[in-house]
PLY file of the C-alpha trace (Angstrom):
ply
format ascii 1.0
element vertex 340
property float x
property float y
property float z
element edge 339
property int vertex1
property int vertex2
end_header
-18.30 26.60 -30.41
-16.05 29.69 -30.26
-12.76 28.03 -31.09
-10.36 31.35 -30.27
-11.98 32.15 -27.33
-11.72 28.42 -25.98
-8.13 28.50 -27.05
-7.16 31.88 -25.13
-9.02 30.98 -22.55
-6.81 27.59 -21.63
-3.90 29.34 -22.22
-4.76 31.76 -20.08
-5.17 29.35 -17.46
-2.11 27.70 -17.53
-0.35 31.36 -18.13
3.74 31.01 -17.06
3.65 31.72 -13.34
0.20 30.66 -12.70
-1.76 28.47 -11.66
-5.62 27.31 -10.58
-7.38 27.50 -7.28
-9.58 24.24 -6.90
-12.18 26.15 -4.59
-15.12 23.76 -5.43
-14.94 21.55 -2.68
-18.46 20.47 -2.18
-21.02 21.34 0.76
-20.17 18.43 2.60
-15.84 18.24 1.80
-16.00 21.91 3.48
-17.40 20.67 6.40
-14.64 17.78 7.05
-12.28 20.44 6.82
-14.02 23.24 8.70
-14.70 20.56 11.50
-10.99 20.24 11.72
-10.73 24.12 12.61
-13.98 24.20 14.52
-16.28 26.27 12.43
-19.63 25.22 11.91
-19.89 24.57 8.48
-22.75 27.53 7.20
-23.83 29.63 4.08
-22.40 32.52 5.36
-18.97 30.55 7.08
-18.56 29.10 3.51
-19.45 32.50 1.79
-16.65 34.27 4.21
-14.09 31.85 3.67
-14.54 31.62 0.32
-14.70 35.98 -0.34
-10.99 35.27 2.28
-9.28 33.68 -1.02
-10.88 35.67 -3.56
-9.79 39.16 -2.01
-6.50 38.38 -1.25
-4.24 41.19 -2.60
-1.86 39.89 -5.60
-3.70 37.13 -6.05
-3.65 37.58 -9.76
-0.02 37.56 -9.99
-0.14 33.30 -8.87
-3.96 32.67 -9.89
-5.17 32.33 -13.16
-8.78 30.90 -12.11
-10.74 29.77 -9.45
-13.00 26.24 -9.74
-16.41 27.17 -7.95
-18.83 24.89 -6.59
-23.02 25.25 -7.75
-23.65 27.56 -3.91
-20.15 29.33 -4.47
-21.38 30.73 -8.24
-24.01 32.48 -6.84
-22.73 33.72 -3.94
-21.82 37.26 -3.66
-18.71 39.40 -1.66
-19.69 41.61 1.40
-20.03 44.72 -1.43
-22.84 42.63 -3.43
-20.92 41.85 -6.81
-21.68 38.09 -7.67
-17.91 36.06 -7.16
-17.56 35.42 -10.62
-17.44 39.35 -11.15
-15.36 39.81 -8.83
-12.91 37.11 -9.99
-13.42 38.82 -13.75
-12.16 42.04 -12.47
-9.37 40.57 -11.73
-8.20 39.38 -14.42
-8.93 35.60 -12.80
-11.61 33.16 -15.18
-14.25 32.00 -12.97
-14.88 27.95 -13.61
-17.62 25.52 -11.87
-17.24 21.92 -11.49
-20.03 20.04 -12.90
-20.29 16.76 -12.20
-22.38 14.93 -10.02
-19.72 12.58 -7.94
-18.36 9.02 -8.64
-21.02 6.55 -8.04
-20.64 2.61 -8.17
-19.92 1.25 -11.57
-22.99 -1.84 -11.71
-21.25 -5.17 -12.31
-17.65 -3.69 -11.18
-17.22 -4.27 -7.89
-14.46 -1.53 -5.89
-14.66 1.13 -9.13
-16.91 3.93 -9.75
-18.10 5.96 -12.92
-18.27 9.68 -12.39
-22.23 10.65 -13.47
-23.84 14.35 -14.59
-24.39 14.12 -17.87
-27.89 14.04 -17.87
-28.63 17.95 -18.37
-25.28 19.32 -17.98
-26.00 21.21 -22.41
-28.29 22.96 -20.06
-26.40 23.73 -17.10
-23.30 24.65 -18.61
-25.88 27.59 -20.47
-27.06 28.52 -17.26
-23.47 28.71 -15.32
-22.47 30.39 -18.89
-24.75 33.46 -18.27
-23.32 33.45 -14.70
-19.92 33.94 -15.61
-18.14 30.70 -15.65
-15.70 30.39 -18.54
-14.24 26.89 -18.11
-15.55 23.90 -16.29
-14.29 21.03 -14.54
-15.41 16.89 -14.16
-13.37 15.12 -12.38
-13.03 10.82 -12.87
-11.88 8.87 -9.88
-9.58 5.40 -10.77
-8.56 3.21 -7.85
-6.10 0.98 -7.87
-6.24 -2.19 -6.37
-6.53 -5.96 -6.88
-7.91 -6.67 -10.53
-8.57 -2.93 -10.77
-9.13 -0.86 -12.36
-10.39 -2.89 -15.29
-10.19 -2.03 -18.76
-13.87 -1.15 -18.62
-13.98 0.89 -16.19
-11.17 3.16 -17.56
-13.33 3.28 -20.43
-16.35 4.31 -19.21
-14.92 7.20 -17.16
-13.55 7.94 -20.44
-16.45 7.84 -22.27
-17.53 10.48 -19.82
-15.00 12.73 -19.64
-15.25 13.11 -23.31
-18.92 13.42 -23.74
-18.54 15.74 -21.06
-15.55 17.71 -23.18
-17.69 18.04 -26.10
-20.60 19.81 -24.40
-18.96 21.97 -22.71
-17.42 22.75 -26.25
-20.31 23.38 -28.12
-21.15 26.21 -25.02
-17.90 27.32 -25.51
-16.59 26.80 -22.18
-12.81 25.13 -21.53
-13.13 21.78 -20.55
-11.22 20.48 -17.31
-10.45 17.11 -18.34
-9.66 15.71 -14.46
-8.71 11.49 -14.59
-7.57 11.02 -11.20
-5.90 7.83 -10.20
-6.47 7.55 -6.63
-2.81 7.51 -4.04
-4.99 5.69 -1.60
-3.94 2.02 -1.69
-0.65 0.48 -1.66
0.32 -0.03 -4.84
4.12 0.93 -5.68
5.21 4.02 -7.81
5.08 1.80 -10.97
2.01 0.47 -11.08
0.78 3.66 -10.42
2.99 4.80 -13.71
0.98 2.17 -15.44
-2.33 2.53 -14.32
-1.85 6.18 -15.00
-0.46 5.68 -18.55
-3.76 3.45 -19.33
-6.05 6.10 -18.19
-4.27 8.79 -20.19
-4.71 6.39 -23.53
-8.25 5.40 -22.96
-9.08 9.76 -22.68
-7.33 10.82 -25.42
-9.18 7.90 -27.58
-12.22 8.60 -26.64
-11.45 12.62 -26.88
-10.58 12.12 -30.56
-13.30 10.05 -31.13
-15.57 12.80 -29.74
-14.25 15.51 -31.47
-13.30 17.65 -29.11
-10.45 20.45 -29.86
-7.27 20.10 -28.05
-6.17 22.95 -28.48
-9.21 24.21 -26.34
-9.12 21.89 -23.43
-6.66 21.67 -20.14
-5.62 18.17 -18.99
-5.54 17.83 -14.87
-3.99 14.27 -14.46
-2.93 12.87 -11.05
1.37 12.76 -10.87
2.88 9.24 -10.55
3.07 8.47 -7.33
3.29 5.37 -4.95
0.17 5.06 -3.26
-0.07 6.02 0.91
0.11 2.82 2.04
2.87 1.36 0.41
6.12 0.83 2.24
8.78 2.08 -0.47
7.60 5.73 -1.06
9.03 7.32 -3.82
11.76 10.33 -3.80
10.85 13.36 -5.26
12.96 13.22 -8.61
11.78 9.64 -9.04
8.04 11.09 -9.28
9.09 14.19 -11.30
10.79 11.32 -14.16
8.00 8.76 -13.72
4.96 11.06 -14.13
6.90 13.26 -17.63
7.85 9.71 -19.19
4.33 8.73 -18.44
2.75 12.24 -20.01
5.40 12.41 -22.78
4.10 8.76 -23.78
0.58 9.87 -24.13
0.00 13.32 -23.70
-0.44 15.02 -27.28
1.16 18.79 -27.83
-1.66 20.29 -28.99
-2.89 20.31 -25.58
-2.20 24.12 -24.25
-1.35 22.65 -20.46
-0.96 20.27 -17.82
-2.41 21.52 -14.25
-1.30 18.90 -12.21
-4.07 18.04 -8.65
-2.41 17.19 -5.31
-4.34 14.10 -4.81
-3.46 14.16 -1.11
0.52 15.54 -0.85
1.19 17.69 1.31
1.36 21.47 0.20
5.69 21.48 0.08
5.29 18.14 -1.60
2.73 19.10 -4.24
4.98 22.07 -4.85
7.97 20.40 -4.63
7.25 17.43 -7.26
5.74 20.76 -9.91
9.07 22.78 -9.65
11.36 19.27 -10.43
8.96 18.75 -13.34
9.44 22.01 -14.64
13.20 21.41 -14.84
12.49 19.24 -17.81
13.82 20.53 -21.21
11.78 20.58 -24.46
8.08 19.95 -22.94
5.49 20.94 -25.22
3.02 22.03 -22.61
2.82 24.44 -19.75
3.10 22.57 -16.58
0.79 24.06 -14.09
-0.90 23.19 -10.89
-4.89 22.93 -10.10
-4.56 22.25 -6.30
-7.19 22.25 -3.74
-5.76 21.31 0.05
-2.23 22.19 -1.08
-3.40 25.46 -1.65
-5.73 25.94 1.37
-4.36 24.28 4.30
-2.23 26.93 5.75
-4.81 29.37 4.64
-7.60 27.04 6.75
-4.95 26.72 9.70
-3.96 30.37 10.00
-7.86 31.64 9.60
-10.15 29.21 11.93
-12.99 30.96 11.16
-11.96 34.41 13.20
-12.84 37.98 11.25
-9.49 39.22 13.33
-7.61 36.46 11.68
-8.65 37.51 7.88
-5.22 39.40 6.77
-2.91 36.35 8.15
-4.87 33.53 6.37
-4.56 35.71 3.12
-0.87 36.46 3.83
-0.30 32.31 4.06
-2.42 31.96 1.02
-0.74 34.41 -1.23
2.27 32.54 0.52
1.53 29.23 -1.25
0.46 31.04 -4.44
3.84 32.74 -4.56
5.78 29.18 -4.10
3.97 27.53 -6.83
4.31 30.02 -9.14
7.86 29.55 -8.63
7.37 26.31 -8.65
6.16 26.85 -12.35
9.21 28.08 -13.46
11.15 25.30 -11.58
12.83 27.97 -9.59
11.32 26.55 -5.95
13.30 24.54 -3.70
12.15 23.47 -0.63
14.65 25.14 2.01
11.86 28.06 0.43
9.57 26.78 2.94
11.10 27.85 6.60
12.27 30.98 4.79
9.06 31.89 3.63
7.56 31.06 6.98
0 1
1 2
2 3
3 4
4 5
5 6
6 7
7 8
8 9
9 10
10 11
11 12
12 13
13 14
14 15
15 16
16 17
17 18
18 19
19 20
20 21
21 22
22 23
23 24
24 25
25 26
26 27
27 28
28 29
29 30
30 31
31 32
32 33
33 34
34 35
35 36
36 37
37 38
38 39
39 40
40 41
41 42
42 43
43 44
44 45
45 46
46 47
47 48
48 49
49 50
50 51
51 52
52 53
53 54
54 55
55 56
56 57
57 58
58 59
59 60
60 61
61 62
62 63
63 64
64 65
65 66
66 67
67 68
68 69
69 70
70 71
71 72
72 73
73 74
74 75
75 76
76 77
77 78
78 79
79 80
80 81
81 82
82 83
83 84
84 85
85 86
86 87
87 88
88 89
89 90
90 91
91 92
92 93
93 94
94 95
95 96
96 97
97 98
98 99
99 100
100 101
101 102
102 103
103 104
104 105
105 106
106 107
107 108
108 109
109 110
110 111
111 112
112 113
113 114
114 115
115 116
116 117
117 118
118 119
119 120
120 121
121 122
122 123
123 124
124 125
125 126
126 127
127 128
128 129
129 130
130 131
131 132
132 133
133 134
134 135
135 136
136 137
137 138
138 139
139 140
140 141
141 142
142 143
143 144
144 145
145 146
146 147
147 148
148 149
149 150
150 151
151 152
152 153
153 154
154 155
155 156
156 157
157 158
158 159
159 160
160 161
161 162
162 163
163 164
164 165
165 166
166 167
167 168
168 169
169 170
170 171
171 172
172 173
173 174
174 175
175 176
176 177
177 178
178 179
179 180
180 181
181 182
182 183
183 184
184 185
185 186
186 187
187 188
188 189
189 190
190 191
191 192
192 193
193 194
194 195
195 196
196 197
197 198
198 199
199 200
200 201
201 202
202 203
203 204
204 205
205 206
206 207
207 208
208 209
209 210
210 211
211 212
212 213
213 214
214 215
215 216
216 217
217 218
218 219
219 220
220 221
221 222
222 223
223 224
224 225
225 226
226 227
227 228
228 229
229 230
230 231
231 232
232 233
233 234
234 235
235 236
236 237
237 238
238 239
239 240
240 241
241 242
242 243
243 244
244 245
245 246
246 247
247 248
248 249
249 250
250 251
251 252
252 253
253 254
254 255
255 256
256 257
257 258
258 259
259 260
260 261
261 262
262 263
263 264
264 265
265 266
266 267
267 268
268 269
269 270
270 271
271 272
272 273
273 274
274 275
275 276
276 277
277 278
278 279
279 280
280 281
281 282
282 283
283 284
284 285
285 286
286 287
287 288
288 289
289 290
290 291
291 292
292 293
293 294
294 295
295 296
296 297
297 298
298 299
299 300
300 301
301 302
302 303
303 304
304 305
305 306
306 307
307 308
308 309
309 310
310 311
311 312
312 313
313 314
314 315
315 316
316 317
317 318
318 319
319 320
320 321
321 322
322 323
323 324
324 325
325 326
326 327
327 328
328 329
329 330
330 331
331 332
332 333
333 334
334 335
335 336
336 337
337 338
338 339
């Protein structure tokens, strides 16, 4: 383990201003969302799309890495260099996700444990040679009646760490992702509770593993009221909720915070980052990891066309721009018809 290159290498991903592009959707995730646009979901419409984001002039000004998916590592841009190359060049770290997806937890009905580990000292060598410089597992909690239990929390914990460690040893940042799930219709607080358990059951088990802080970024779900519940939140309610909830359990030695959308909308995701960053006296960066809130304009304005290239980057670099203002807490949302 390389301990100054792990720890310039998460700072450098949660840089002031910048941010991470979650690009790793998986072979069939791309497909939902290139069904939506009408584009047959190929190699090469994947390859394309994905070449779209990583070209996109500025980029590198609002992206401080990219999460690729096993096909998008060794893919390569119309002029042959391999995209984590290209992505290097630019000053942006390449990353790969590397688990292998949340499968039913036996003897738990309704909750998963995320799986991979079986192989991954190996893998992480091999996606290590190919350029990737931090990685990325992501656990999935749902909330719901009886769940999650303290169990499962524990298990995905178990994981996550484990996972931390090897990823460690290859000297690669670990992407420590414990999602609880806005799908149900629990209210903003028990959210804010089931979140703050999750966040104590990680950092236990990431002490207990070993694993350096100071060499890791955290990507935690914000506190939010799940879809389906009839009181949704306001925006500076979620902003207080999720910082009491990270200020409670989140140590300082961790270099940043880069928050996933879980589902918001793209103003909303920005929206809830910028109040955040308001906050006085945080000891971490507060940055955003976003997938959909940082591709669905981009999707929209590109629907597959080669004619349509320039405007899908222009509404990428578009979103970019607003969440790295968003970093600084300088965006406000009347941002969004002016920047349209």
């Amino acid at each position: 383990m390389d301990s100054l290159e792990l720890e310039s290498n998460a700072q450098a991903m949660v840089a002031p201003g910048k941010g991470i592009l979650a690009a790793d959707e998986s072979t069939g995730t791309i497909k939902k969302r290139f069904d939506k646009i009408g584009l047959e979901s190929t190699f090469e419409s994947r390859r394309a799309y994905r070449e779209l984001l990583f070209t996109a002039a500025d980029a590198e000004r609002h992206i401080s890495g990219v999460i690729l998916y096993d096909e998008t590592i060794r893919q390569k841009a119309a002029d042959g260099r391999p995209f984590p190359a290209l992505l290097a060049s630019r000053g942006i770290l390449p990353g790969i996700k590397v688990d292998a997806g949340a499968k039913a937890l036996a003897g738990f009905p309704g909750e998963t444990v995320t799986e991979g580990l079986d192989g991954l000292r190996e893998r992480l060598a091999e996606y290590r040679g190919l350029g990737a410089r931090f990685a990325k597992w992501r656990a999935v909690i749902d909330v719901g009646a009886g769940i999650p239990t303290p169990f499962a929390l524990e298990a995905n914990a178990h994981a996550l760490a484990r996972y931390a460690a090897l990823c460690q040893e290859a000297s690669i940042v670990p992407i420590v992702e414990p999602e609880v799930l806005m799908d149900g219709d629990h209210t903003i607080e028990r959210c804010e509770e089931v979140t703050d358990a999750a966040l104590e059951s990680v950092f236990d088990a990431l002490f207990r593993h070993r694993v350096h802080l100071e060499g890791m970024v955290l990507k935690p779900n914000m506190v939010i009221a799940g879809k389906k519940c009839p009181k949704q939140a306001g925006p500076q309610q979620v902003a207080d909720a999720t910082l009491r909830c990270l200020r409670r359990r989140v140590p300082a030695a961790v270099p940043g915070i880069a928050f996933l959308s879980g589902g918001q909308s793209e103003a909303e995701a920005t929206l809830h980052l910028s109040l955040m960053n308001r906050g006085a006296g945080l000891p971490w960066q507060l940055s955003f990891s976003y997938g959909r809130a940082l591709q669905q304009s981009t999707l929209d304005a590109w629907r597959g066309l080669p004619a349509n290239v320039a405007a899908a980057q222009r509404a990428f670099l578009r979103r970019a721009r607003l969440n790295g203002l968003a970093r600084n807490g300088r965006y406000e949302a009347a941002m969004e018809q002016a920047a349209a």
